[in-house]
C-alpha positions as CSV (number, residue, x, y, z in Angstrom):
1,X,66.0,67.5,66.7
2,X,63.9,68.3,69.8
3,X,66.5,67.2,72.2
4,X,68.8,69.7,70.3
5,X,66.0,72.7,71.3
6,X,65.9,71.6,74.9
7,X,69.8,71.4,75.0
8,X,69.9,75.3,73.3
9,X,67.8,76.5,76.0
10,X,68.8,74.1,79.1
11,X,72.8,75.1,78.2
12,X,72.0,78.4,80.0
13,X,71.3,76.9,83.2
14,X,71.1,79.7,85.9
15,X,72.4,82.5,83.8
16,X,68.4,82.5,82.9
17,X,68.5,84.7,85.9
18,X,70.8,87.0,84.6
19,X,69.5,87.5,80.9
20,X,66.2,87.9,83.1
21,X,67.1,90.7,84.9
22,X,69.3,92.7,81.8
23,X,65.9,92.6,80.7
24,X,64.5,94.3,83.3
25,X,67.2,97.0,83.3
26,X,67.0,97.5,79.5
27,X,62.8,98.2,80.4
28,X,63.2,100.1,83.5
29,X,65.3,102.6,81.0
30,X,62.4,102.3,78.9
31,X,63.8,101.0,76.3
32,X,61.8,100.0,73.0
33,X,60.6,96.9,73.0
34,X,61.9,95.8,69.7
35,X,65.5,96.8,70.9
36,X,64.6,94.4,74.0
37,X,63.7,91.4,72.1
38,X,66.4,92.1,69.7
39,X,69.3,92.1,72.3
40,X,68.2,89.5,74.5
41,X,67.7,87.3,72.0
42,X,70.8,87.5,69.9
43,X,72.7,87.6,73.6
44,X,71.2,84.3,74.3
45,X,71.9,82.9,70.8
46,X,75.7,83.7,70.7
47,X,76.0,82.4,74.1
48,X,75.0,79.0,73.2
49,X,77.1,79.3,70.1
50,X,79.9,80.3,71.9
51,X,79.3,77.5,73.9
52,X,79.5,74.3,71.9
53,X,82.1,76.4,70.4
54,X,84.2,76.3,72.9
55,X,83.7,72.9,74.3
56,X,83.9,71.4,70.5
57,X,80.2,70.2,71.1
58,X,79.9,70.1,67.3
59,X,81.9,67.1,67.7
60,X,79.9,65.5,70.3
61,X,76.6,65.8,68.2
62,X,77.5,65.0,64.6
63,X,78.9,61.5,67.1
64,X,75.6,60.9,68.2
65,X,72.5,60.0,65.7
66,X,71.4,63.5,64.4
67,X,71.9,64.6,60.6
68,X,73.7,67.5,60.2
69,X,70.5,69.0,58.7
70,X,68.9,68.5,62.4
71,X,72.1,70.3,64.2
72,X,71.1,73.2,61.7
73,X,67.8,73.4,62.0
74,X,67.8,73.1,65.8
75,X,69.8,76.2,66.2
76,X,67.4,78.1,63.3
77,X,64.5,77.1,65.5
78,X,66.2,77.4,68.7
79,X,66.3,81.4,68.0
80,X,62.6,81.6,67.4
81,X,61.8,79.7,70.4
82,X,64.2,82.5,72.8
83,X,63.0,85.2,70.6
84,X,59.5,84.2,71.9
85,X,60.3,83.9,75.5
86,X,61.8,87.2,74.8
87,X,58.6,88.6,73.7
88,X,56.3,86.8,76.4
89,X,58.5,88.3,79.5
90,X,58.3,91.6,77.9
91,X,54.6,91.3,77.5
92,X,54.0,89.9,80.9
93,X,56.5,92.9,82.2
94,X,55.1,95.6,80.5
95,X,51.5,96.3,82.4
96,X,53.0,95.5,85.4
97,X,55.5,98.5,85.1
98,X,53.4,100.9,82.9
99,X,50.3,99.8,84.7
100,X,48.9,98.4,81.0
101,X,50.0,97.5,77.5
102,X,50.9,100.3,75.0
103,X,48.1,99.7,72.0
104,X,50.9,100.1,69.7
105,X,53.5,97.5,71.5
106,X,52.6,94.5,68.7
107,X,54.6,96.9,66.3
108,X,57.5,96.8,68.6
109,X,56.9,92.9,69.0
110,X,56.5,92.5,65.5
111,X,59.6,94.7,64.4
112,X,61.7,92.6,66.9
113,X,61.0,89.2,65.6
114,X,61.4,90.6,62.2
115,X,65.3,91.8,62.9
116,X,65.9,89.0,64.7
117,X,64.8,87.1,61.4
118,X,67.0,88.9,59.1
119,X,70.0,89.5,61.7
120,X,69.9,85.3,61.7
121,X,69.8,84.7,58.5
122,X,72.2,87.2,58.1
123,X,74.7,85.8,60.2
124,X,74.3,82.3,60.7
125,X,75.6,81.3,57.5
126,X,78.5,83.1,58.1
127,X,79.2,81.7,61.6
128,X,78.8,78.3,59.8
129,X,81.6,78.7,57.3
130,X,83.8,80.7,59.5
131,X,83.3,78.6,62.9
132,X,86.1,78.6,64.8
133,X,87.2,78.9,68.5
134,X,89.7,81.6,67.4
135,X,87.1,84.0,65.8
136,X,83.6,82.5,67.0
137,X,83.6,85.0,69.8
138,X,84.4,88.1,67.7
139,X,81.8,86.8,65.0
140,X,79.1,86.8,67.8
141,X,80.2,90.2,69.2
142,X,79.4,91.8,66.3
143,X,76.7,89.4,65.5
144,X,74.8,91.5,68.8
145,X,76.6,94.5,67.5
146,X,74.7,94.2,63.8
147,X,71.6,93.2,66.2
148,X,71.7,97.3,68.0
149,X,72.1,99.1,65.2
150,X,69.8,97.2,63.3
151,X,66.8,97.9,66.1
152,X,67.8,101.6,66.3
153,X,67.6,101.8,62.2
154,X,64.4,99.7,61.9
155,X,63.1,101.9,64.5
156,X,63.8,105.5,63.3
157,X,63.7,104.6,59.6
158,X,59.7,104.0,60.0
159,X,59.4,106.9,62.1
160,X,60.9,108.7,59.2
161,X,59.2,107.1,56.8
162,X,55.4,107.9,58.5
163,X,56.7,111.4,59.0
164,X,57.2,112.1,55.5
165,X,54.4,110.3,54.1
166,X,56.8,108.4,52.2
167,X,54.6,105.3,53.2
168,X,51.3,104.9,51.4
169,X,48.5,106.1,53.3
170,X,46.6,103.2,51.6
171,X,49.7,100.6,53.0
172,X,48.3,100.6,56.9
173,X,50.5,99.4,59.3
174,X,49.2,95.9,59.6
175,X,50.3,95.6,55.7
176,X,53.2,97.4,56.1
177,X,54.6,94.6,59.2
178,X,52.7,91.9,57.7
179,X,54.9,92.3,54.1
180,X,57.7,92.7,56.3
181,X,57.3,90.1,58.2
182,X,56.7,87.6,54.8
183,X,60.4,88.8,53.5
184,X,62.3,88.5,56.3
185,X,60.7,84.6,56.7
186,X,61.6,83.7,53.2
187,X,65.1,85.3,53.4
188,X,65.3,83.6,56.9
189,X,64.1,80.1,55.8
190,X,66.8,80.7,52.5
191,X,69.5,81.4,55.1
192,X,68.5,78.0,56.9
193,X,69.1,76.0,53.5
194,X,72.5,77.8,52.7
195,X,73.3,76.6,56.1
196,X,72.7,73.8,56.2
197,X,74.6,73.5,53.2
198,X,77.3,74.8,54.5
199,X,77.5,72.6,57.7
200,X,77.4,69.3,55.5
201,X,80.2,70.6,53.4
202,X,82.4,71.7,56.7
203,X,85.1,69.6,57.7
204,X,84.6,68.4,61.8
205,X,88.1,68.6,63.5
């Protein structure tokens, strides 16, 4: 399954350079870092989808010795890995163009890998039971679609909520992410057995 990873994130090739500096743009508008994360991550995702998509690589790799399970799971675990080289850039980034970190950016870093949880295991089932060249691309497109408005909702929903005190005061923060973070890794992990249901049922054409 390892091999799987590498070819996720070695597919890109140069266009590294590119998603590297839409990053840069999207914090040099001074953007929220959970919208960064968010984006660049689920960019990165569907354009490795799209990728085997297109060039029928689903066909090359259920030909070579991996389980189906492995193809699966190598794409689940292929998100995490970019969403944490999402996070690292924007924390190496950050003090160099705010001249420090912002003491409350791990709630931003947090929130990010949480959406990007629940936007995956929202729609990866999906693009496994609907996986097709003629719709894969309009799947993804509002895969990243879903991805925006769910970093602009996550965002302004807690700023709401701490406005109107509708949070606990006795639920800090940390608890507050920390549950958070514990639902959106059960639903993802339940997403990854669906799929991989899914993709051992699927007919390869």
């Amino acid at each position: 399954m390892l091999q799987l990873i590498k070819k996720d994130i070695a597919i890109h090739k140069f266009q590294w350079l590119l998603y590297l500096a839409m990053l840069l743009f999207f914090m040099l508008l001074d953007k929220d870092a959970i919208f960064i994360i968010a984006l660049m991550s689920a960019i990165i995702t569907m354009n490795a989808f799209f990728a085997d998509e297109q060039a029928n690589g689903h066909k090359l790799w259920n030909a070579m010795p991996f389980t189906r399970s492995e193809i699966v799971s190598a794409r689940y675990s292929s998100l995490l890995v970019v969403t944490v080289i999402s996070m690292s850039t924007v924390m190496m980034i950050e003090p160099i163009l705010n001249g420090g970190w912002d003491v409350l950016i791990w709630k931003e870093l947090v929130g990010g890998v949480v959406l990007i949880m629940l936007s995956g295991a929202l729609c990866f089932p999906i693009f496994y039971w609907l996986s097709q060249r003629s719709v894969i691309f309009v799947l993804l497109i509002l895969y990243i679609l879903l991805v925006i408005a769910g970093a602009y909702s996550f965002y302004y929903l807690y700023l709401y909520l701490s406005d109107t005190l509708i949070i606990p005061q006795a639920l800090s923060d940390g608890k507050l992410f920390g549950f958070g973070f514990v639902i959106a890794l059960c639903l993802y992990m339940l997403s990854w057995r669906l799929s991989i249901k899914i993709y051992k049922n699927r007919g390869i054409l």
